[in-house]
C-alpha positions as CSV (number, residue, x, y, z in Angstrom):
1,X,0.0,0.0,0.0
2,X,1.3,3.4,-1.0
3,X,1.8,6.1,1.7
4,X,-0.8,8.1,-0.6
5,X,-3.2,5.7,-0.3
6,X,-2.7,5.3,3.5
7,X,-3.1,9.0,4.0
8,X,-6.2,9.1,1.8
9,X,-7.9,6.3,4.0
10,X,-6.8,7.6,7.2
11,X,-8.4,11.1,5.9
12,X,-11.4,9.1,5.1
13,X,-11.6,7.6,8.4
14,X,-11.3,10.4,10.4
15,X,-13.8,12.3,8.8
16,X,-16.4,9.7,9.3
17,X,-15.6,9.7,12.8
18,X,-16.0,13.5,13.0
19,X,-19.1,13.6,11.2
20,X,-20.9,11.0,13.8
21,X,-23.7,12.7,16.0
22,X,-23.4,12.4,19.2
23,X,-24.5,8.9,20.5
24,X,-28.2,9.0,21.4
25,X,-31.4,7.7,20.6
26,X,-32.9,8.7,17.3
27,X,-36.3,10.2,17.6
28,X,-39.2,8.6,15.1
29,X,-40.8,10.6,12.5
30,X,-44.1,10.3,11.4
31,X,-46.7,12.5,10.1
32,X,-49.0,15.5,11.9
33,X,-51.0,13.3,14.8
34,X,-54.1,14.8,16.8
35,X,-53.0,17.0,19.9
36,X,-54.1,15.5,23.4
37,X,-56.1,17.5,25.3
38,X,-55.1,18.6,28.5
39,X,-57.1,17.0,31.7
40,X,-56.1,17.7,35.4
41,X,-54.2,20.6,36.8
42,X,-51.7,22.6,34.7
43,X,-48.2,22.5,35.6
44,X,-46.4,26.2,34.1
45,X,-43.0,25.5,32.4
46,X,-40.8,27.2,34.6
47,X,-38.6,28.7,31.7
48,X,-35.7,30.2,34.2
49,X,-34.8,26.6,35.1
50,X,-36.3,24.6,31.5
51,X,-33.4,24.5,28.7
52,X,-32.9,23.2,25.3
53,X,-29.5,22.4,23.8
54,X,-28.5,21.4,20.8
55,X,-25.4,19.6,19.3
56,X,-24.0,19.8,15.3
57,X,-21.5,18.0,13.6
58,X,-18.9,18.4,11.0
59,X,-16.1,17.3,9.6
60,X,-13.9,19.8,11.6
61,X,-15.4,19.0,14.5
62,X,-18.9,20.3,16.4
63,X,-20.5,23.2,17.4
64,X,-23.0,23.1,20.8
65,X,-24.7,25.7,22.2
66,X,-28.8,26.7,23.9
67,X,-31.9,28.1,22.9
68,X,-34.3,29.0,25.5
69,X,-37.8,28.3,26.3
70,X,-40.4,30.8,26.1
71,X,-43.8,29.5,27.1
72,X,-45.2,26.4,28.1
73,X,-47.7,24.2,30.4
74,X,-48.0,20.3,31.6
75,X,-51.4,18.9,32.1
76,X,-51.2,16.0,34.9
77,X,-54.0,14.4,36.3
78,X,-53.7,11.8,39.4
79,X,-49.7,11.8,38.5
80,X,-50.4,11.3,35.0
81,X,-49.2,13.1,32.5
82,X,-52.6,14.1,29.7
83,X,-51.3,16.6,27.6
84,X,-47.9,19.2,27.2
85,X,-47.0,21.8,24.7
86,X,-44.2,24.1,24.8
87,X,-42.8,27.4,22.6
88,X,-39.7,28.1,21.4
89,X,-37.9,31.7,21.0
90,X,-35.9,30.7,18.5
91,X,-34.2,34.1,19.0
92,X,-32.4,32.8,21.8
93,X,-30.3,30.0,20.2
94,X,-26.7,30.9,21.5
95,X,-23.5,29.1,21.0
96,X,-21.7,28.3,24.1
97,X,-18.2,26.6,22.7
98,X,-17.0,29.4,21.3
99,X,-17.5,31.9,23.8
100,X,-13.7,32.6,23.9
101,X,-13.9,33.7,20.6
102,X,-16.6,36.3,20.1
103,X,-16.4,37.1,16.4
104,X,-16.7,33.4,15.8
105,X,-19.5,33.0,17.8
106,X,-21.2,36.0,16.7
107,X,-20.7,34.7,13.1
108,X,-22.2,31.0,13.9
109,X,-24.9,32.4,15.2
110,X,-26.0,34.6,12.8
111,X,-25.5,31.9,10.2
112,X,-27.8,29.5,12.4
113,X,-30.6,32.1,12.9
114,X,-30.3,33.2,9.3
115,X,-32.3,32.0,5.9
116,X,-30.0,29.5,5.4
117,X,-30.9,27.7,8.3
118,X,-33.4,28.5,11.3
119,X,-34.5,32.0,9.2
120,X,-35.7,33.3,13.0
121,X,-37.0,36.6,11.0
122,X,-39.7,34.9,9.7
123,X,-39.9,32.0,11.9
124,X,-39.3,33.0,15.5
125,X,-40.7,30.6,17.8
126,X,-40.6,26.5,17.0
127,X,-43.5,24.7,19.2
128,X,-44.3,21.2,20.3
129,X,-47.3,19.6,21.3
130,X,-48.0,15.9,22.9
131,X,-50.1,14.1,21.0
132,X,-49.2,10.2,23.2
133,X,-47.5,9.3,26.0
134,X,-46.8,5.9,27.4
135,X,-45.1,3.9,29.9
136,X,-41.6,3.3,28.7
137,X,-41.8,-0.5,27.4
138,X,-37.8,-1.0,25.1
139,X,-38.4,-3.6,22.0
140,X,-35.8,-6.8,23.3
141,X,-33.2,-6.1,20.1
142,X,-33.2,-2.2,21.1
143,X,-30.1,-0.8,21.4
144,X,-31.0,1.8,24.3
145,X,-28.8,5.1,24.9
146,X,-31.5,6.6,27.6
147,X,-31.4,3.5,30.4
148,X,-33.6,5.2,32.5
149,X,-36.0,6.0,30.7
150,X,-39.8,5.8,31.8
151,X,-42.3,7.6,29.1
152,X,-42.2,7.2,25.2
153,X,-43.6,10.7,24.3
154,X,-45.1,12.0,20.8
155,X,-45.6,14.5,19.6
156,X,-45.8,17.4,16.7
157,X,-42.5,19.2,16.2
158,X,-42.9,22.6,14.3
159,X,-39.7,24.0,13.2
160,X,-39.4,26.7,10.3
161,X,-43.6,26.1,9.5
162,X,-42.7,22.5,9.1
163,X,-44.4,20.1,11.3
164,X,-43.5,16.2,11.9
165,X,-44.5,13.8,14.6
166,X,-41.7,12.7,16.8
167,X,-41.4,10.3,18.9
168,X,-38.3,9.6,22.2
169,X,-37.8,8.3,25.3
170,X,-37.6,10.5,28.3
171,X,-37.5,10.2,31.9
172,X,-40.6,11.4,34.1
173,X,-40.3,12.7,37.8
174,X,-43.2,14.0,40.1
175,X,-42.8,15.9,43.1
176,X,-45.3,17.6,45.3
177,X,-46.2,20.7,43.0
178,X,-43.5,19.8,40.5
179,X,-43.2,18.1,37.2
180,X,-40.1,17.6,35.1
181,X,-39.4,15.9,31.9
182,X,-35.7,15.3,30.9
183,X,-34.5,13.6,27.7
184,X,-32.0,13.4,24.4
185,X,-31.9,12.3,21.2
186,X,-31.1,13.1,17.3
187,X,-33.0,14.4,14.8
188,X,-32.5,14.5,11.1
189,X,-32.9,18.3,10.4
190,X,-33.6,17.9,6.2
191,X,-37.0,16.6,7.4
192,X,-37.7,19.9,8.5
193,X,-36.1,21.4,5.2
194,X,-33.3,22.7,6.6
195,X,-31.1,21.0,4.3
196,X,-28.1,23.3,3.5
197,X,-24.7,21.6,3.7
198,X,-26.5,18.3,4.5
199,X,-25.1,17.1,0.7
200,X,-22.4,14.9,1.8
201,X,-20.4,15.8,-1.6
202,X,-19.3,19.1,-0.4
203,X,-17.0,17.2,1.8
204,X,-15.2,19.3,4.0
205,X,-17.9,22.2,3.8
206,X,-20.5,19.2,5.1
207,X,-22.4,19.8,8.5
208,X,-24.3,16.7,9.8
209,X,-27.9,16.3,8.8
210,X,-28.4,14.7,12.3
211,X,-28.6,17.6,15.1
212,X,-28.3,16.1,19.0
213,X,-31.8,17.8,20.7
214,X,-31.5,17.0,24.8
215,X,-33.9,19.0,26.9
216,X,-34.6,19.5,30.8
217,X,-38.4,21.3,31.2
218,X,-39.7,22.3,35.0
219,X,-43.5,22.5,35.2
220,X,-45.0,24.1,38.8
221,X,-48.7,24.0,39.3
């Protein structure tokens, strides 16, 4: 074997490796799905402590960074959850990696929030809204990433006026007054359109079509 040709696989290799999303479950997507209406008291996302962070890949390595929550409420009825729906100020999304670097991170993040990507001008908010929840039940060949896991929850995902049913494990707790909902997992973001760079023959200019989604949301009645 040549040295070229050992370079050019060890190239290859590495790449691959740096394109990998993080390792997590990957949430199902289906179509649109009837929201659940909510039975029971309401729980009020508590959006000082809720967060939503994000993970993308590329060849060069990964960016990760927050967006925050800005409105939201949990419907539980006899410590069951019946219905959940949250909204997202996409205005927020902030890169936290580079926050040595501010002309870099000022520069990501106006490439994330512009039309190439999240376009937050026209789209400000994302939303998602429970349409099933169920007791936590793994399929005997699943290969799970969330161990404790207790809920499958579904629901619609609205991102950039595009709307798809997802579906992902999360873990449930209940304390008196309190309601939290904690979970992670990859999404392909060209179901969503958001599709540029996602064309694996620009090679080196290629960012993942997989983004890492893990959120921690606080409900208080």
């Amino acid at each position: 074997m040549t040295k070229r040709i050992a370079y050019t696989i060890f190239l290859l290799t590495i790449l691959a490796a740096c394109q990998e999303a993080p390792r997590a479950d990957k949430a199902k997507v289906s179509d649109v799905q009837k929201v659940k209406v909510g039975e029971g008291h309401a729980y009020l996302v508590d959006t000082a402590s809720s967060i939503i962070g994000w993970i993308g890949t590329k060849p060069t390595g990964k960016h990760h960074g927050t967006v925050k929550v800005q409105s939201g409420a949990v419907y539980v009825k006899d410590t069951v959850v019946t219905a959940a729906q949250f909204v997202i100020n996409m205005k927020t999304m902030e890169n936290v990696d580079l926050a040595a670097d501010t002309s870099m991170k000022n520069k990501l993040e106006r490439e994330l929030k512009g039309p190439l990507f999240f376009d937050v001008a026209r789209f400000p908010t994302a939303s998602f809204e429970m349409t099933a929840i169920e007791p936590f039940k793994p399929a005997l060949d699943e290969d799970l990433n969330l161990k404790d896991a207790t809920h499958t929850i579904k629901g619609n995902f609205t991102i950039k006026g595009v709307t798809k049913n997802i579906s992902f494990p999360a873990i449930l707790s209940f304390s008196p007054g309190k309601v939290s909902a904690m979970a992670t997992f990859n999404i392909d973001r060209t179901l969503w359109g958001i599709t540029y760079r996602a064309d694996k023959s620009v090679q080196d200019k290629l960012i993942n079509s997989l983004v890492n989604i893990s959120f921690t949301i606080n409900a208080t009645r």
